[in-house]
C-alpha positions as CSV (number, residue, x, y, z in Angstrom):
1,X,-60.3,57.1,-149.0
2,X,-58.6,55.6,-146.0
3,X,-55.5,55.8,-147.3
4,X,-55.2,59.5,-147.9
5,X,-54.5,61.8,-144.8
6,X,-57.7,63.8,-143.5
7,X,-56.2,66.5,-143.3
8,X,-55.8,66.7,-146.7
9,X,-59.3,65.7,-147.2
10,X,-60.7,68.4,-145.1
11,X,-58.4,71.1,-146.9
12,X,-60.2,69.8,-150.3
13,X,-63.2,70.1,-149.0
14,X,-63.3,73.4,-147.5
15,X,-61.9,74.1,-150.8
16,X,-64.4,72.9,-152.5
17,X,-67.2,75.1,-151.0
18,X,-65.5,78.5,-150.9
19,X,-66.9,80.7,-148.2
20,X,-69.0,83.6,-150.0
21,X,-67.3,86.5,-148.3
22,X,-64.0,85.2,-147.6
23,X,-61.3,88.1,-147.8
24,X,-64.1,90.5,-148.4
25,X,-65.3,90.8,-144.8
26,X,-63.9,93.5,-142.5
27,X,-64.6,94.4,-138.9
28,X,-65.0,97.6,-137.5
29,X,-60.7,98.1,-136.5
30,X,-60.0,97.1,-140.9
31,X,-59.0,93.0,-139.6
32,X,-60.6,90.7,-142.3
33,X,-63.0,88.2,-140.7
34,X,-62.4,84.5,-141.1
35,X,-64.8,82.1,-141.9
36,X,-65.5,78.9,-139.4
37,X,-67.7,77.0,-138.1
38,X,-68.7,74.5,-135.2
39,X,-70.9,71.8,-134.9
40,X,-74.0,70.5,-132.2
41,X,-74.8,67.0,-133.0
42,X,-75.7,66.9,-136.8
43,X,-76.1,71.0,-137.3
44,X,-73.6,73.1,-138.7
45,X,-72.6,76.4,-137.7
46,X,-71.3,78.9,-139.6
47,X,-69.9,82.4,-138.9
48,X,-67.2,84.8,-139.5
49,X,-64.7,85.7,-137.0
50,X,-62.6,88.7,-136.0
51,X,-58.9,87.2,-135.7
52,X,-59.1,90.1,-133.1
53,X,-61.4,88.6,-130.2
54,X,-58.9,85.4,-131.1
55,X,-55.7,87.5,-130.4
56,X,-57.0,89.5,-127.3
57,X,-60.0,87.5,-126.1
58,X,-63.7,88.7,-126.5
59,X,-64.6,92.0,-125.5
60,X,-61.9,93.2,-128.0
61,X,-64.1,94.0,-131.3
62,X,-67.8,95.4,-130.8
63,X,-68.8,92.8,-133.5
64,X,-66.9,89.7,-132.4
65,X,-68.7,86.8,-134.5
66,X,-71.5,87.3,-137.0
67,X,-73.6,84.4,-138.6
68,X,-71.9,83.6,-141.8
69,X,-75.4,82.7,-143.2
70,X,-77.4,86.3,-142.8
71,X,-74.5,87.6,-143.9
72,X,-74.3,86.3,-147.0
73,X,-77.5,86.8,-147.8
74,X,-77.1,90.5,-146.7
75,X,-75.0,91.1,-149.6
76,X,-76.5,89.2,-152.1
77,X,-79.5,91.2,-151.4
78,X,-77.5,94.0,-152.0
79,X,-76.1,93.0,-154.8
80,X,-79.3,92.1,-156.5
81,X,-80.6,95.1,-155.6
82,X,-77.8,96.8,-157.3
83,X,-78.4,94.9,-160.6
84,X,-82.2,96.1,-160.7
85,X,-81.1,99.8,-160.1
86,X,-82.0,102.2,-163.9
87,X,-78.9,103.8,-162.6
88,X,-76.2,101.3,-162.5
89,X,-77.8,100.0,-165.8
90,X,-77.4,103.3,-167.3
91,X,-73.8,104.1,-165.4
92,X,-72.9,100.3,-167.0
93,X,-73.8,101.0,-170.6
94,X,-72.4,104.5,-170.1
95,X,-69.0,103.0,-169.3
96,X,-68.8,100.1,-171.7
97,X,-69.1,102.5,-173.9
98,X,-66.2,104.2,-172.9
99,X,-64.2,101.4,-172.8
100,X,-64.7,100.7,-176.9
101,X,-67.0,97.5,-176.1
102,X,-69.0,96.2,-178.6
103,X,-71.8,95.3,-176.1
104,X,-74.6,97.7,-177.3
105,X,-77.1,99.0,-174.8
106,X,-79.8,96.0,-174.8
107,X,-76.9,93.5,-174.1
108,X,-75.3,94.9,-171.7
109,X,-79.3,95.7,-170.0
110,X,-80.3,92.2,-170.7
111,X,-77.4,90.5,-169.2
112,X,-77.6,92.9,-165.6
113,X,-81.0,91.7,-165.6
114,X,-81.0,87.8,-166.4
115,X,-78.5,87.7,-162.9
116,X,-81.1,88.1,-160.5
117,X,-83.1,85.0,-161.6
118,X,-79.9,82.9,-162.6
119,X,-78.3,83.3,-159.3
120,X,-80.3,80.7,-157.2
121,X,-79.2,78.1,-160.2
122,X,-75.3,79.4,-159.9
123,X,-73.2,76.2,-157.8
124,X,-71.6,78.2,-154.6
125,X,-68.2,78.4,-156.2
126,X,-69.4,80.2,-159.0
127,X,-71.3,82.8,-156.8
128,X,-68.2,83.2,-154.9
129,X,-66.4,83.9,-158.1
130,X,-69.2,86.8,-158.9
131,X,-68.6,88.1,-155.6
132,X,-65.5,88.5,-155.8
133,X,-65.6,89.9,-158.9
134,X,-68.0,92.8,-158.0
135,X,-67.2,92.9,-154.3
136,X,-64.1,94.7,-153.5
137,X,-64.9,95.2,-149.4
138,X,-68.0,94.1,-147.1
139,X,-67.2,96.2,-143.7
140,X,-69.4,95.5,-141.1
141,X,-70.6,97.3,-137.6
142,X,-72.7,97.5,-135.2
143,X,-75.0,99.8,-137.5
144,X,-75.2,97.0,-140.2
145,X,-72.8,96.7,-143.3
146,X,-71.2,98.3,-146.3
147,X,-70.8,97.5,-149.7
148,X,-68.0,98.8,-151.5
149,X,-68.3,97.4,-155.3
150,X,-65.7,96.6,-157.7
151,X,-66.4,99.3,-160.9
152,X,-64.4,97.0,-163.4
153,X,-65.6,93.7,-161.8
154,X,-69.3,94.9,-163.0
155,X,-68.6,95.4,-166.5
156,X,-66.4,92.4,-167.0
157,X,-69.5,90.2,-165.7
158,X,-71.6,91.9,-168.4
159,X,-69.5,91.3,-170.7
160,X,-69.0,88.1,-169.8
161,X,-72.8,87.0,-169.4
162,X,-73.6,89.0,-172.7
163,X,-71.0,86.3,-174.6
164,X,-72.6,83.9,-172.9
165,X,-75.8,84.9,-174.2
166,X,-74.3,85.2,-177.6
167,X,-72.8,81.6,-178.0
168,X,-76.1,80.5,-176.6
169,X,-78.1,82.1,-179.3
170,X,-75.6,80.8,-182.0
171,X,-75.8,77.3,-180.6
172,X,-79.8,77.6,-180.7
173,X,-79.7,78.7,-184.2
174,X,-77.7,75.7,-185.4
């Protein structure tokens, strides 16, 4: 361990826990925020930055620094919220449909719906994965924060649960 450089150590390691929003986070003037953090004795802070108020000093972007923490869970919220909606169920099914899939109705509902509980169980890469996938732009303000999803993202996930479910099944029954 001594051996190798730490920098390359810490590059692995921020690599290996993604931040959630990373490239998805925008300001108020369309910069993407960065993720960072500091530390005070033994706690860990996290936040996303505007590379603004680092280029012209604070003052520069109403929403300089916002906890990366409440954040996150902002849009997971959302995004959970989203999954338990008739309408995006419906809109879902609607456009598998369209697309030739041959996920029938009660997959595609069934795997929208088994997300919500699986997600606490997910490791953080893979939740950044599914964010990314349905996430396509998280802008934030001083009046709170927008989601803009990723149509295709969502039914590629269904999909992808609902073969999931499938293999599962087939492995049960052997």
């Amino acid at each position: 361990m001594l051996a190798e450089s730490p920098r390359k150590r810490a590059a692995r390691t921020r690599a290996d826990t993604p931040a959630l929003l990373k490239g998805l986070l925008f300001g108020p003037d369309g910069a993407a925020f960065s993720p960072s953090h500091t530390r005070s004795g033994d706690k860990l802070y996290r936040y996303y930055g505007s590379p603004t108020v680092l280029k012209h000093g604070a003052g520069s972007c109403p929403v300089g620094r916002v906890p990366a923490g409440e954040m996150e869970a902002a849009v997971i919220d959302q995004l959970r919220a989203v999954f338990r909606q008739p309408e995006i169920v419906t809109g879902t099914v609607r456009a598998l449909r369209t697309a030739a899939s041959s996920l029938g109705e009660d997959e595609a509902r069934k795997a929208l719906l088994q997300l919500d509980p699986l997600w606490d169980e997910l490791f953080p890469a893979e939740q950044a994965r599914i964010v990314a996938l349905l996430v396509e732009r998280v802008d934030v303000g001083l009046g709170g924060l927008s989601l803009r999803l990723r149509r295709d993202g969502l039914l590629g996930l269904v999909a992808e649960l609902a073969r999931r479910d499938a293999s599962k099944s087939k492995d049960q029954a052997a």
